[in-house]
VOKOL-744797 format. One record per residue (C-alpha): residue in one letter; x, z, y. Coordinates in steps of 0.05 Angstrom, whole numbers, plus 5000, padded with zeros to 4 digits. Each point is the difference from the previous one (the first is absolute). Example, Ala and Ser with C-alpha at 12.3 -4.5 7.8 and 13.67 -1.06 7.14 Angstrom:
2
A524651564910/S502749875069/
END
This chain:
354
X500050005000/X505350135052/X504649424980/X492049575013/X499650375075/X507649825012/X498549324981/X493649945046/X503150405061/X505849454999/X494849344979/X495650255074/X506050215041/X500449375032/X492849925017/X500450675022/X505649855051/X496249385018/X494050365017/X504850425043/X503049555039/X492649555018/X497950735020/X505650075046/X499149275018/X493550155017/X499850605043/X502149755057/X494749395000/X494450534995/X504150335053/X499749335042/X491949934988/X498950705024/X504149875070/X495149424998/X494350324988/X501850545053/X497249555053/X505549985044/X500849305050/X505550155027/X503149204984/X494349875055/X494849714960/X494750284961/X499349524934/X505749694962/X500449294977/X507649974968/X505750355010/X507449584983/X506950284994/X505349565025/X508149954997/X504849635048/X507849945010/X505349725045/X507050015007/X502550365059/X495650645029/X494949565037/X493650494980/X495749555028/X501349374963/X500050484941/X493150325024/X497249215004/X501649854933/X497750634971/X492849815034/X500249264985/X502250244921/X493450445000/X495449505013/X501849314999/X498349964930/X493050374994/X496149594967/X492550325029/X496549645053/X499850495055/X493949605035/X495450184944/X501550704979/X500250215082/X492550095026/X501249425063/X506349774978/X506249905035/X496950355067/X497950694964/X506450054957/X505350575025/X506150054965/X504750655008/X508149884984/X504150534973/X507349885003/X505850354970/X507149755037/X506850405003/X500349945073/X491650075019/X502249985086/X503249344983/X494149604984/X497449555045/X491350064984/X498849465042/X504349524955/X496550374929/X492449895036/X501249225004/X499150014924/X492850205008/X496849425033/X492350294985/X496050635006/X501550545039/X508150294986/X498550825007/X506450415020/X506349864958/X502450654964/X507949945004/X503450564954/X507650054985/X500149684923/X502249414963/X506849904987/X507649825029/X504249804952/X506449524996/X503049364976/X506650264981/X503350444954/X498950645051/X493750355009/X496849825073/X503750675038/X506949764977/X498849285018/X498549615063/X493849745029/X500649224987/X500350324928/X493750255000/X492849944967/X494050195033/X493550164957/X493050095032/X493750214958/X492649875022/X493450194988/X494749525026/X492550285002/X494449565003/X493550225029/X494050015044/X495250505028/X502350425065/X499950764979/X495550425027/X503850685000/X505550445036/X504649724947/X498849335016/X506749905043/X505849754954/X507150415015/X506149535015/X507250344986/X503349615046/X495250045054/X498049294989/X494749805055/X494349494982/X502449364995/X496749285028/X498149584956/X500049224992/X493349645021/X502849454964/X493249814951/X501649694933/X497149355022/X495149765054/X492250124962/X498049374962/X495549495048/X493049934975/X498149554942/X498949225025/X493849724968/X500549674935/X500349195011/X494749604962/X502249774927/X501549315012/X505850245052/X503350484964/X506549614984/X500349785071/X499550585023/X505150264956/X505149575021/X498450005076/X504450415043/X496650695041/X498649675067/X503650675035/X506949934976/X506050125064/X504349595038/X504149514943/X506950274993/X505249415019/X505349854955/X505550385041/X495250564986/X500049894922/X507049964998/X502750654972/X503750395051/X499949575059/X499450205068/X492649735003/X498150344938/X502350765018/X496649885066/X493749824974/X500450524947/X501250605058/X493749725036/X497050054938/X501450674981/X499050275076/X493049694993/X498550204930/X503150704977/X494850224974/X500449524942/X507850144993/X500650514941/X505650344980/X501849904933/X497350624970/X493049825039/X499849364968/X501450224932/X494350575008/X495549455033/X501549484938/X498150674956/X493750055036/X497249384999/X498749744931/X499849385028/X505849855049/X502949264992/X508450165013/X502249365027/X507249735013/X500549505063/X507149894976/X500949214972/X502649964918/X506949855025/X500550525045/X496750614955/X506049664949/X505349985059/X499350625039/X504150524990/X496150725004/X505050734997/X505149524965/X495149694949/X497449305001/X493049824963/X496550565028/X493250175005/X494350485010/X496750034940/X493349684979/X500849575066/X497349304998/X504949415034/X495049685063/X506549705046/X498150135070/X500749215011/X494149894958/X496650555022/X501549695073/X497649224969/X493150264983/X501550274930/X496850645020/X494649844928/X506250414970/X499450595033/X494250454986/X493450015027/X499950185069/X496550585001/X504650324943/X507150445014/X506249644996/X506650185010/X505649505033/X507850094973/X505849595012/X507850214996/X500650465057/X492949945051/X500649505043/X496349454961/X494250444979/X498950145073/X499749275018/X495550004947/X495150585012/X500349685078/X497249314978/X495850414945/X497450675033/X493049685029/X498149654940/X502450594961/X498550675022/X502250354946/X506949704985/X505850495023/X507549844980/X506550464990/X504050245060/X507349804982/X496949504945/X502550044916/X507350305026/X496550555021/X495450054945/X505850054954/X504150415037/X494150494998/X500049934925/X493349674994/X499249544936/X503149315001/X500749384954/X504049494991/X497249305026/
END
């Protein structure tokens, strides 16, 4: 009998020690859903959509490029489309940032608020945390700044509902004061519905051209990087801004919208040719090839419907401008990508090869 309870202690001893260690697991979860439940608002908003954890890194002991990353790492690849878990989208969402940065005084809030285009940005909490660490054989005290590596964490909380309590106002470590936020809209609202043309003109009026298109670029301003071109790309962008997204707005945008045409004004030879952070062939995935000449010629049947999002790419912006000037009337829903498919990639967004 004892040699049987020797043999069944040691056969459930590892369950046993499992059990354990999900107990331990668990406490502090149910420790987490009581804080919850406690009814505190101090993040300054009374319901929670999603909260995301984030991590970000630089060489050097720029906090703030580290702080950027560690926001941009917590969210640009969240799947959930905001617009329909908020109650009034975009407009009712607030969003409260908790960073953790060696050096909190040395982050510039302004710079980490330009990653969140939409809702309203609460307070950022600043605390001393992350990391600094080093390149080189010596820890970071016995080595010198150009060896070091700066590591910023981040909590981003998604919400909406303004709190109705004492406890409403959310603390800041460093003292951070509210900070503005972008007016920039996604894109311009879609223009209403033209009527449906009688069946025996539908293929005409597919093919026909939308009779609001913009002044006809010349050729000097289709010629990549001329004079003519940047100019009429800077009126473009001083007229339009709105409808310039930074590359982490047009990726959540092309999330969004299920049904977002990504369109490439560059011609085959140049999407082959041009050279993009040292790579040639390079392009932002899923994007369909519409040159900008034939775009220009009337071939607008191979863009999208007009009343649908699109957005404009080319190697670096300037093209896409040209092309949301000539397009934006006709299309008041296509946008393109402030510093074009360099910056795209630079920002790590996905890419193909064309």
């Amino acid at each position: 009998m004892r040699l049987l309870l020797t043999v069944l202690i040691a056969a459930c001893a590892p369950c046993l020690a499992l059990r354990a260690v999900a107990s331990a697991v668990r406490r502090p979860r149910c420790e987490l859903r009581c804080r919850v439940e406690s009814g505190s608002t101090s993040k300054g908003m009374k319901h929670v959509a999603l909260a995301e954890l984030g991590s970000g890194c630089c060489h050097g002991g720029d906090a703030t490029k580290a702080a950027i990353r560690a926001c941009n790492n917590a969210i640009e690849w969240n799947s959930v489309k905001v617009r329909t878990i908020i109650p009034g989208g975009y407009e009712a969402m607030r969003l409260h940032v908790h960073l953790g940065v060696p050096e909190p005084a040395a982050v510039d809030l302004e710079a980490v608020a330009k990653c969140f285009p939409h809702g309203q940005l609460l307070p950022i909490l600043v605390e001393e945390g992350g990391l600094r660490a080093s390149h080189r054989a010596g820890l970071p005290a016995d080595e010198p700044g150009e060896a070091h590596m700066t590591v910023a964490v981040a909590c981003v909380t998604v919400g909406f509902g303004e709190p109705d309590d004492a406890d409403a106002e959310p603390a800041a470590a460093a003292e951070a004061e509210p900070v503005a936020q972008s007016s920039k809209p996604v894109a311009a609202p879609a223009a209403p519905a033209a009527p449906a043309a009688p069946a025996a003109s539908t293929a005409s009026a597919a093919s026909a051209a939308p009779a609001n298109l913009g002044r006809v670029p010349t050729d000097a301003e289709m010629q990549p990087g001329s004079p003519e071109m940047l100019s009429r790309a800077r009126e473009a962008e001083a007229r339009l801004g709105a409808r310039v997204l930074a590359p982490y707005e047009a990726a959540a945008l092309v999330t969004d919208e299920d049904d977002i045409e990504i369109v490439d004004v560059r011609s085959p030879s140049q999407r082959a040719a041009h050279v993009i952070n040292e790579r040639s062939g390079v392009g932002v995935r899923g994007a369909v090839c519409v040159p900008l000449e034939d775009i220009v010629g009337g071939s607008t049947a191979l863009l999208p419907p007009p009343d649908k999002p699109v957005l404009l790419v080319c190697s670096k912006g300037p093209r896409s401008l040209v092309a949301l000037d000539f397009l934006a009337d006709a299309y008041p829903r296509a946008v393109c990508v402030e510093g074009g498919i360099a910056a795209w990639d630079t920002a790590g967004l996905p890419t193909e090869e064309v």
